[in-house]
C-alpha positions as CSV (number, residue, x, y, z in Angstrom):
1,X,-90.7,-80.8,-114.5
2,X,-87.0,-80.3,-114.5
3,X,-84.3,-80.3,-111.9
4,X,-81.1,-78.9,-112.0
5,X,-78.5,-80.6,-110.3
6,X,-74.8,-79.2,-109.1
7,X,-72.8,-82.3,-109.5
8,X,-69.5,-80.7,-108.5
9,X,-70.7,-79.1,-105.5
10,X,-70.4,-80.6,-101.8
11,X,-67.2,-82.3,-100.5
12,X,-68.0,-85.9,-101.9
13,X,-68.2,-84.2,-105.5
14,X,-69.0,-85.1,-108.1
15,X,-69.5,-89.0,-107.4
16,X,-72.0,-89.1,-104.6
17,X,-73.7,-86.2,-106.6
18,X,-73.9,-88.2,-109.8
19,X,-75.4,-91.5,-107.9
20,X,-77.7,-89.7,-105.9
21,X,-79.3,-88.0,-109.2
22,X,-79.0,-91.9,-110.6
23,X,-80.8,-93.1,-108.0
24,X,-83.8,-90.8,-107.8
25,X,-83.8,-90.7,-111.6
26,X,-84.9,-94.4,-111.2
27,X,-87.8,-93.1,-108.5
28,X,-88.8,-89.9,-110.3
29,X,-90.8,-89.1,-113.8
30,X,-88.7,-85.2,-113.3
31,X,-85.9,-84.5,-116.0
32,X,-83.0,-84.2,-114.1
33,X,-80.0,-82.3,-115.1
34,X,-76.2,-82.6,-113.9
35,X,-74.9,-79.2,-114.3
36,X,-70.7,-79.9,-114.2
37,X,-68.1,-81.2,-115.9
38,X,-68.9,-84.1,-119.0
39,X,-66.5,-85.8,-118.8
40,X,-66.1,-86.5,-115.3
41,X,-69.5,-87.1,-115.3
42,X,-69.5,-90.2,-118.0
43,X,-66.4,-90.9,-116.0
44,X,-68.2,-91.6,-113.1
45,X,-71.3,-93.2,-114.7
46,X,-69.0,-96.3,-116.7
47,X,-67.2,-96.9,-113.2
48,X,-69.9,-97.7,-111.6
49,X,-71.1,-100.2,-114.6
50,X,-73.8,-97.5,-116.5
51,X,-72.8,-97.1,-120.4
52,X,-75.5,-94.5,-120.8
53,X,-77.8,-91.7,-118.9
54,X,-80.6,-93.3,-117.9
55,X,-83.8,-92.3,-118.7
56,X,-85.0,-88.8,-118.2
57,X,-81.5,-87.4,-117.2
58,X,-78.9,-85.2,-119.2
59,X,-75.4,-83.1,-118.9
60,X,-75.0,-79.4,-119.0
61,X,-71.5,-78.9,-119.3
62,X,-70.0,-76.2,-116.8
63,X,-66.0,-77.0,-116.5
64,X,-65.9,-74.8,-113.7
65,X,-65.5,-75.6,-109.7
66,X,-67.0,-72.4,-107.1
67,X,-64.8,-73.4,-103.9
68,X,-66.0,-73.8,-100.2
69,X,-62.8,-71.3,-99.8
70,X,-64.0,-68.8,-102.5
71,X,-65.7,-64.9,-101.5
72,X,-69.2,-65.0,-102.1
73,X,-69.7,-61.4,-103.2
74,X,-67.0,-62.5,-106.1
75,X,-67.8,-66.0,-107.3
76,X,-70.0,-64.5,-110.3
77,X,-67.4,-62.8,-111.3
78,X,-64.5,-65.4,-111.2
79,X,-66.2,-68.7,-111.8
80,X,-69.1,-67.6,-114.4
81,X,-68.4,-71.0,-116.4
82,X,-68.9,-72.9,-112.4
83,X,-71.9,-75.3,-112.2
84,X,-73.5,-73.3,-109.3
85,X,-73.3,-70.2,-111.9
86,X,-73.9,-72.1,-115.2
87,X,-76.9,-73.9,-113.3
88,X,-78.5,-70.4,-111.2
89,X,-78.2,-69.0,-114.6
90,X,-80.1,-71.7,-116.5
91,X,-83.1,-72.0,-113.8
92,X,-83.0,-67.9,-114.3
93,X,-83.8,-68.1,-117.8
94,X,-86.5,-70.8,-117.4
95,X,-84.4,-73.8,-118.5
96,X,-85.3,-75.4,-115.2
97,X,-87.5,-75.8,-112.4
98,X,-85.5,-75.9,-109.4
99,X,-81.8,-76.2,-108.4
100,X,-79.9,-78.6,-106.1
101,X,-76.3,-78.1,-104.6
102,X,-74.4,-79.0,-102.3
103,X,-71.9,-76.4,-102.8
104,X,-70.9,-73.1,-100.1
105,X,-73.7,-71.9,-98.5
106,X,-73.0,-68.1,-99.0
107,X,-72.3,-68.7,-102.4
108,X,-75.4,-70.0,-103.7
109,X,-77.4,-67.8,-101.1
110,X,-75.5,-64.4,-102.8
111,X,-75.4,-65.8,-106.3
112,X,-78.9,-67.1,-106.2
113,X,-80.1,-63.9,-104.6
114,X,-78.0,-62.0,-107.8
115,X,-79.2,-64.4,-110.7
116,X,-82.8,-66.0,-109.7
117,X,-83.2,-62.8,-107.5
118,X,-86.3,-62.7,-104.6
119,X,-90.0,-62.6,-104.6
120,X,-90.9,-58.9,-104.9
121,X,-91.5,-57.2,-101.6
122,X,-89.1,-59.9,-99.8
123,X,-85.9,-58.4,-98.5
124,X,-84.2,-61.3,-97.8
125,X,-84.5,-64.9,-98.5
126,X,-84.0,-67.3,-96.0
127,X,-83.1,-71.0,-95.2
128,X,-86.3,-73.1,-94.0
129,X,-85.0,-76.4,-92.8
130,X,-87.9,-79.1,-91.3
131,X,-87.3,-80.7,-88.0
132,X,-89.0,-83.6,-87.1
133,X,-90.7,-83.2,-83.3
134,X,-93.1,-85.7,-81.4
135,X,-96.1,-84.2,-83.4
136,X,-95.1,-83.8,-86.2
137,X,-92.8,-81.7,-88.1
138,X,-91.3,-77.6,-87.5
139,X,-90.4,-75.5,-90.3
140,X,-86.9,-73.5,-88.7
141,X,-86.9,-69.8,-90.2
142,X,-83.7,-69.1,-90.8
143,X,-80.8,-71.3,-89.9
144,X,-78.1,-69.5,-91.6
145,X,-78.6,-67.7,-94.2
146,X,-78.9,-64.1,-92.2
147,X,-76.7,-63.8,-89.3
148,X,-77.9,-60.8,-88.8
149,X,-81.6,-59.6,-88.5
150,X,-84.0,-56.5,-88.3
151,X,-87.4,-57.1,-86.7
152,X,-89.0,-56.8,-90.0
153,X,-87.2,-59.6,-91.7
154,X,-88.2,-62.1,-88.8
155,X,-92.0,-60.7,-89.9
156,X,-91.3,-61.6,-93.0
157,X,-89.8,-65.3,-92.3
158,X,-92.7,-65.7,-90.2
159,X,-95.0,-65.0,-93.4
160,X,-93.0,-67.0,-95.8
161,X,-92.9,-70.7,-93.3
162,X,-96.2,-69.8,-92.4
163,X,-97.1,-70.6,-96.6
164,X,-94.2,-73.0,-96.5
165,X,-95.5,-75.3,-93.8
166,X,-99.3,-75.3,-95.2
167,X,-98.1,-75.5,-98.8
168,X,-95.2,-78.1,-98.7
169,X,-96.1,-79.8,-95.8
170,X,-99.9,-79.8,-95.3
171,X,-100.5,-78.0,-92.0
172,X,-103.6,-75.9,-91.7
173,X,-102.7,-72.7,-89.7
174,X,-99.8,-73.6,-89.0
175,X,-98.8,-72.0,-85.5
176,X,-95.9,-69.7,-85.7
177,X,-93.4,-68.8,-82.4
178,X,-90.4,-66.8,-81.7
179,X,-87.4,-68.6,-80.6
180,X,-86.8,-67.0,-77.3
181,X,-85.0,-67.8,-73.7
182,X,-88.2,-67.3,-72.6
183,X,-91.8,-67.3,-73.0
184,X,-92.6,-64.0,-71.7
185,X,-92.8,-61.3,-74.4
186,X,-90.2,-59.2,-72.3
187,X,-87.8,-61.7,-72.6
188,X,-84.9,-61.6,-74.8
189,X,-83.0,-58.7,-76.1
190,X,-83.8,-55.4,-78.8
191,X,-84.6,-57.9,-81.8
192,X,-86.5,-60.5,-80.1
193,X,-88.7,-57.8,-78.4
194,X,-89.1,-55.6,-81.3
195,X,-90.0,-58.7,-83.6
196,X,-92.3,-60.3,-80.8
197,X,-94.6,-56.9,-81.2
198,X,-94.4,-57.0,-85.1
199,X,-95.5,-61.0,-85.1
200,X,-98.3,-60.2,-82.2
201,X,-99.9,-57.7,-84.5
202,X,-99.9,-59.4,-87.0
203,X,-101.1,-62.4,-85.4
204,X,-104.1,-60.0,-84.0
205,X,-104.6,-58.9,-87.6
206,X,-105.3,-62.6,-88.7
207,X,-102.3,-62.6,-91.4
208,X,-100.6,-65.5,-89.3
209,X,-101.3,-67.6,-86.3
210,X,-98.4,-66.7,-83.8
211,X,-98.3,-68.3,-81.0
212,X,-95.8,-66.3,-78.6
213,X,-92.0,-66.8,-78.0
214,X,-90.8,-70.6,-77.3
215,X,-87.6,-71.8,-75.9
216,X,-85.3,-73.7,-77.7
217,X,-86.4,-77.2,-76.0
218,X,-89.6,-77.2,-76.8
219,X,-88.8,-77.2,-80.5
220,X,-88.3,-81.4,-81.0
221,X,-91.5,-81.2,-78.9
222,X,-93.8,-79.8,-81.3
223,X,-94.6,-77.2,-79.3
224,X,-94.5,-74.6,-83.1
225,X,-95.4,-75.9,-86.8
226,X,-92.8,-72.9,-87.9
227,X,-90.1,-71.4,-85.1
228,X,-89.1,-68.1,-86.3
229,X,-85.2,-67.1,-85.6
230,X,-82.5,-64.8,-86.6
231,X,-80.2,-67.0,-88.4
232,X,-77.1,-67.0,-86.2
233,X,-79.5,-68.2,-83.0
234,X,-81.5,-70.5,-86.0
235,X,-77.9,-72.1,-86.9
236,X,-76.9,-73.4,-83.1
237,X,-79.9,-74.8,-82.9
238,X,-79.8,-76.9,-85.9
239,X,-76.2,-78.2,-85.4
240,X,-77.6,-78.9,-81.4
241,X,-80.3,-80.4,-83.0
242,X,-78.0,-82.6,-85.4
243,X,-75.2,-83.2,-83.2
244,X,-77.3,-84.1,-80.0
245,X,-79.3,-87.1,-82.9
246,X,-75.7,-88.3,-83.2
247,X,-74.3,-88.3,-80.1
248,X,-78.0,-90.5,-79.1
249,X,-77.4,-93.0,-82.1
250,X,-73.8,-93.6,-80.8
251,X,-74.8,-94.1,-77.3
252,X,-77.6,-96.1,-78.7
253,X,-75.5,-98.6,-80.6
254,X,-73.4,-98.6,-77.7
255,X,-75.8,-99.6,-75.3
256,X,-77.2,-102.5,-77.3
257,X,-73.5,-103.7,-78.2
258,X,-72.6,-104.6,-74.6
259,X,-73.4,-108.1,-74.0
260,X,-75.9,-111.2,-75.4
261,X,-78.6,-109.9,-73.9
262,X,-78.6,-106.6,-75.0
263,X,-78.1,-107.6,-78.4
264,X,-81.1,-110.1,-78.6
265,X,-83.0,-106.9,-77.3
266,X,-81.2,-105.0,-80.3
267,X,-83.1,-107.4,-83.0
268,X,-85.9,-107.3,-81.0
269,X,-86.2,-103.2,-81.5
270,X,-84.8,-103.4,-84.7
271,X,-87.1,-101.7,-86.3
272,X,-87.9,-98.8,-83.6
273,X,-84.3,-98.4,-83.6
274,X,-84.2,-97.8,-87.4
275,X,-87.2,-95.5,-87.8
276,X,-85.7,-93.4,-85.1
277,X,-82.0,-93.2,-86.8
278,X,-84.4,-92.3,-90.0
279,X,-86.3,-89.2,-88.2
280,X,-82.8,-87.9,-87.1
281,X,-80.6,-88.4,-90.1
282,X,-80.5,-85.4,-91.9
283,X,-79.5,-87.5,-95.2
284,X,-83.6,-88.5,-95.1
285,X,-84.3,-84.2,-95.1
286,X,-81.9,-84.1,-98.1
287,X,-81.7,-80.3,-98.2
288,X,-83.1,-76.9,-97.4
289,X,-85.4,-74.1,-99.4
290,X,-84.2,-70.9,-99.7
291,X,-87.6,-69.2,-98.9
292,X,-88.1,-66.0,-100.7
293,X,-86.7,-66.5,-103.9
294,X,-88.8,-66.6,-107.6
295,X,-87.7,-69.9,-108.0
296,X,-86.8,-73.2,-105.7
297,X,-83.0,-73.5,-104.7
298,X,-82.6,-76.4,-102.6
299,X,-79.3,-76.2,-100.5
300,X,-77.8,-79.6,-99.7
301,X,-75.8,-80.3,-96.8
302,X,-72.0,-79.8,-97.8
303,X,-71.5,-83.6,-96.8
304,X,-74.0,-84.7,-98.4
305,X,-73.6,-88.7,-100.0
306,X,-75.9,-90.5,-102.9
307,X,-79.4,-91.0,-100.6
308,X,-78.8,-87.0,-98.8
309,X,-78.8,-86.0,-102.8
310,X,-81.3,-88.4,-103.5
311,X,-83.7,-87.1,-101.4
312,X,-82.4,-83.3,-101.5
313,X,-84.2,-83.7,-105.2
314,X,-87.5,-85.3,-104.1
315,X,-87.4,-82.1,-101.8
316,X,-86.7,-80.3,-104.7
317,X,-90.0,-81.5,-106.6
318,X,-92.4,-81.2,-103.4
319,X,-91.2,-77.5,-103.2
320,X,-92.1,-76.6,-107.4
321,X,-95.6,-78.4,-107.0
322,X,-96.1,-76.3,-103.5
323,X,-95.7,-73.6,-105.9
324,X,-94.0,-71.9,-103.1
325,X,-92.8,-68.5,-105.2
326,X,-95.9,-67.5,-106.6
327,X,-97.8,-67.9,-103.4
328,X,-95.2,-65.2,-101.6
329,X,-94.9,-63.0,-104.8
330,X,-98.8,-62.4,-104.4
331,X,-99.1,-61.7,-100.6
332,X,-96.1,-59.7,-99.9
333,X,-98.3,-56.9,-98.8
334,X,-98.7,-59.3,-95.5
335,X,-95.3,-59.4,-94.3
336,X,-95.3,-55.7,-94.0
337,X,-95.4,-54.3,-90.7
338,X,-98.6,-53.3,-89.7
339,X,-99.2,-49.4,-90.2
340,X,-101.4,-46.9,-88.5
341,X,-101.4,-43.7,-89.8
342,X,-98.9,-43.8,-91.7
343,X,-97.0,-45.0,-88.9
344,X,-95.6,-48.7,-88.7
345,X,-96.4,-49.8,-85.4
């Protein structure tokens, strides 16, 4: 297996990106590449006291930068010699098994969509991020990648986490929900109601085990193994989600900082404290899949440091042995919306 690695995507490029591939190279029997500039690279490597790749890791040279700043819809264009191009290009022509960056979202998304391209029969690929909840874990589908959504594209997300969740994460029928403002099935407005027939029927058909709608705080609850959103409303809820763990850890810290007492309780929960930092911390997640495309791209957080890539490329290798693509490719003909007649219902 071989991982392709954007080293100078992501604002703490290309240092953090470089450690973090060192460090799971020393965890990891997957090839990893660091698609970027050589020299830098090497630079990087010697300051930090390593005279040679270690084992199982190599360079592709790509002297070019795609900016947070830069258009989407033109960085193929004007950056083809980038390290996001240089590397979608590389896992397009099988030279690779998955690719990790850090870099603009829209960028890889559009570039990606252009160079890997999607599973056929998927109309758009979306980002599946995992929360953890009280039971377990939630697969989010989409949290950014489509701000805008037709009822037959949240079918399709539903589909897609449904094979997501059993194949990377091991949940049998995995139940699916709508994110809603309400649990009623008139709630919400045109999408939400037009989607919440299209999931019903084709939770009645059997092709996915949907649940109903669920309101946003029942998410961290467990209350859905996948939570099915347009990505705009998908997006507030994961920067709630991420901002609410670190407003907690502060106020935690805070709390156990204010006398002797409360620090002798501190060491005493040390270790509760520390696996709940650890559920929260998105730098444990690493990344996110782009669902829906013929080959794994793993989107790192921009802000990402050496243990967020770290573990962005373990993510990277769970989703290639899920076998993820393949799996959508062959049951397309399930996300469709159910027809009667020659009628979609």
């Amino acid at each position: 297996m071989k991982i392709l690695i954007d080293a100078m995507g992501g604002d703490n490029a290309p240092e953090q990106i470089v450690l973090g591939a060192v460090d799971a190279a020393a965890h990891t029997d997957a090839e990893l590449v660091l698609v970027g500039a050589g020299s830098q690279i090497l630079e990087i490597l010697s300051r930090n006291g390593i005279d040679t790749l270690p084992k199982g890791m190599e360079i592709a040279n790509a002297e070019d930068v795609v900016d947070m700043h830069d258009d989407p819809a033109t960085v193929i264009k004007k950056h083809p010699q980038s390290s996001m191009i240089v590397g979608l290009r590389m896992l397009a022509d099988d030279l690779g098994d998955a690719f990790v960056s850090a870099g603009s979202t829209g960028a890889l998304l559009t570039a990606a969509t252009l160079i890997v391209k999607r599973c056929k029969g998927i109309r758009r690929a979306a980002l599946g991020p995992v929360l953890p909840t009280k039971t377990g874990k939630c697969v989010l589908m989409d949290c950014g990648a489509n701000a805008e959504c037709t009822p037959e594209f949240l079918l399709q997300f539903a589909a897609m986490g449904s094979f997501y969740a059993e194949t990377a994460l091991g949940i049998e029928k995995p139940r699916v929900a709508l994110l809603n403002i309400g649990v009623e099935d008139t709630k919400g407005g045109t999408l939400q109601k037009e989607a919440y027939a299209l999931l019903k029927a084709a939770g009645e058909s059997g092709r996915i085990n949907f649940i109903g709608n669920l309101e946003a705080r029942e998410a961290l609850l467990g209350g859905a193994d996948v939570l099915v959103s347009d990505g705009f409303s998908g997006n507030v809820l994961l920067k709630t989600v991420e901002g609410t763990a670190l407003f907690l850890s502060g106020m935690i810290r805070n709390m156990f900082k204010k006398n002797l007492l409360t620090k002798i309780a501190a060491l005493i929960c040390k270790g509760g404290i520390r696996d709940f930092k650890k559920m929260l911390d998105y730098r444990e997640t690493g990344g996110t899949a782009f669902i829906g495309l013929k080959k794994p791209v793993i989107k790192a957080h921009g802000s990402s440091d050496r243990r967020a890539i770290e573990t962005a490329i373990y993510l990277a290798i769970e989703t290639v042995r899920a076998d993820l693509a393949s799996r959508i490719s062959q049951a397309a003909e399930l996300m469709a919306p159910a027809k009667e007649n020659g009628n979609v219902q």
